[in-house]
C-alpha positions in Angstrom: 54.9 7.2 59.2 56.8 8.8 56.7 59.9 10.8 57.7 59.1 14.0 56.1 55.9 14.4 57.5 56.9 13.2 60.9 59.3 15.7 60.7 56.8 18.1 59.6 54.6 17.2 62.3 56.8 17.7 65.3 57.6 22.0 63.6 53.8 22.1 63.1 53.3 20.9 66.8 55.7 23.4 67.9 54.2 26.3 66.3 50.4 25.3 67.7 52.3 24.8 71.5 52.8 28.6 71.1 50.1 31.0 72.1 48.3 32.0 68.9 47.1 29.5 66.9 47.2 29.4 63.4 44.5 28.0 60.8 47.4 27.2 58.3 49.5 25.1 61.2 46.4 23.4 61.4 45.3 23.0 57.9 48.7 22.3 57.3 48.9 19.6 59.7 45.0 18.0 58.4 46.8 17.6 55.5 50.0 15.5 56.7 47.9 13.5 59.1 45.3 12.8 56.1 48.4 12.1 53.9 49.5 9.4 56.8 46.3 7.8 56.4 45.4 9.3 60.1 42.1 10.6 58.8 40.0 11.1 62.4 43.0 13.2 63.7 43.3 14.8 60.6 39.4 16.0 60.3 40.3 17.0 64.1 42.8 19.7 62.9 41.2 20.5 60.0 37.8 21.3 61.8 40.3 23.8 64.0 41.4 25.4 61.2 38.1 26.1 59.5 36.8 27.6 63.4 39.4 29.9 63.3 39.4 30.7 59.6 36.3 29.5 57.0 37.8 31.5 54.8 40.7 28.8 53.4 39.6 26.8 50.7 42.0 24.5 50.9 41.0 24.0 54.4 37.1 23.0 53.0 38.5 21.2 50.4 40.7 18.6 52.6 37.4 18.4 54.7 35.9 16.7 51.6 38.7 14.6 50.7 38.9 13.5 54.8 34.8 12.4 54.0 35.6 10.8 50.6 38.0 8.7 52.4 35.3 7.8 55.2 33.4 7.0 51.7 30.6 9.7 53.0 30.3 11.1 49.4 27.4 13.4 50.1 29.0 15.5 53.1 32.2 15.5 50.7 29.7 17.3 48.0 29.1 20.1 50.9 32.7 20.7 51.6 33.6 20.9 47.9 30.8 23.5 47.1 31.9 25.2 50.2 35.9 25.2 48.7 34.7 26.3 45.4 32.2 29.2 46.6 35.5 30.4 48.2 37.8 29.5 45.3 35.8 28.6 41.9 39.0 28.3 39.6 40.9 25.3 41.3 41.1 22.1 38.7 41.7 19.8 41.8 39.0 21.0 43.5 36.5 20.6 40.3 38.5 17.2 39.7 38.4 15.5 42.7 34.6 17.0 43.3 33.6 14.9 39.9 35.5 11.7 41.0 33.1 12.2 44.1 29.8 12.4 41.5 31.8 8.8 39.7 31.4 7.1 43.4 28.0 8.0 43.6 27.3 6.7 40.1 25.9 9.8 38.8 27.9 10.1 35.7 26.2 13.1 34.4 27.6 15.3 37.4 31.0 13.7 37.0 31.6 14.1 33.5 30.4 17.7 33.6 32.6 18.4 36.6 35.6 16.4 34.9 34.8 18.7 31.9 35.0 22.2 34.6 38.1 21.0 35.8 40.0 19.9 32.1 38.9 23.8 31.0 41.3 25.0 33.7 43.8 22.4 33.4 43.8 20.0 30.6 45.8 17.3 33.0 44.0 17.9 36.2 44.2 14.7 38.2 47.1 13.4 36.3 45.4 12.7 33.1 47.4 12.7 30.4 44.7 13.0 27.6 41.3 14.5 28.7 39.1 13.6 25.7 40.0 9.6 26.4 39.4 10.3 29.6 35.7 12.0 29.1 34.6 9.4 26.6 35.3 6.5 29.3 33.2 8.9 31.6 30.9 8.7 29.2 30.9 5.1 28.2 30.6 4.6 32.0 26.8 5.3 31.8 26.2 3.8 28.7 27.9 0.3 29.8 25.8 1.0 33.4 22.2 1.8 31.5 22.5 -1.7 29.6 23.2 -3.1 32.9 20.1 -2.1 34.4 
């Protein structure tokens, strides 16, 4: 594992050995265990976090990104409508939501959530040039309609 999030593991262990818990500490910790590529224990801490608070979007949207990485792309669709009825206006929520819809091979969905996301932020996802990046989207169904 990777020193820095050992490192952050072991304060975030402390503070949830205390007695309150916190939804961040284990939101926060979700997201270095999923980061560590120790995605059951990570959906553990993040399911604790959303009982305690629903309220954190981010919380919702590692959910989905814990079920994308179990490849259970229509669950992850729940826990990124959930993250954006709590917080519409996050690119990487709208991003990684569309890259969900490109899985699934509906390329209508994913171009029009690409398209949400490159209003807030023209580089969500890393992308250096988001018309290229639409037009491959795009070319995506065309090349997989000749195909069929």
């Amino acid at each position: 594992m990777n020193e820095k999030y050992e490192e952050s593991l072991k304060i975030l262990d402390e503070v949830l050995d205390g007695s309150f818990e916190y939804p961040q500490a284990y939101m926060l910790k979700a997201d270095a265990l999923f980061e560590t590529h120790h995605i059951e224990e990570a959906l553990v801490n993040v399911n604790k976090s959303l009982e305690l608070n629903p309220d954190i979007s981010y919380s919702w949207y590692l959910k989905a990104k814990i079920f994308m990485a179990k490849y259970d792309y229509n669950d992850a669709l729940k826990y990124f409508d959930k993250a954006l009825s709590i917080d519409a206006n996050v690119d990487c929520y709208l991003f990684d939501k569309a890259s969900c819809y490109l899985n699934l091979f509906d390329y209508d969905r994913a171009y029009k959530t690409y398209e949400k996301a490159f209003e807030l932020n023209p580089h969500s996802g890393g992308i250096a040039n988001s018309d290229i990046f639409l037009d491959f989207i795009r070319d995506l169904k065309t090349v997989d309609l000749i195909r069929d």
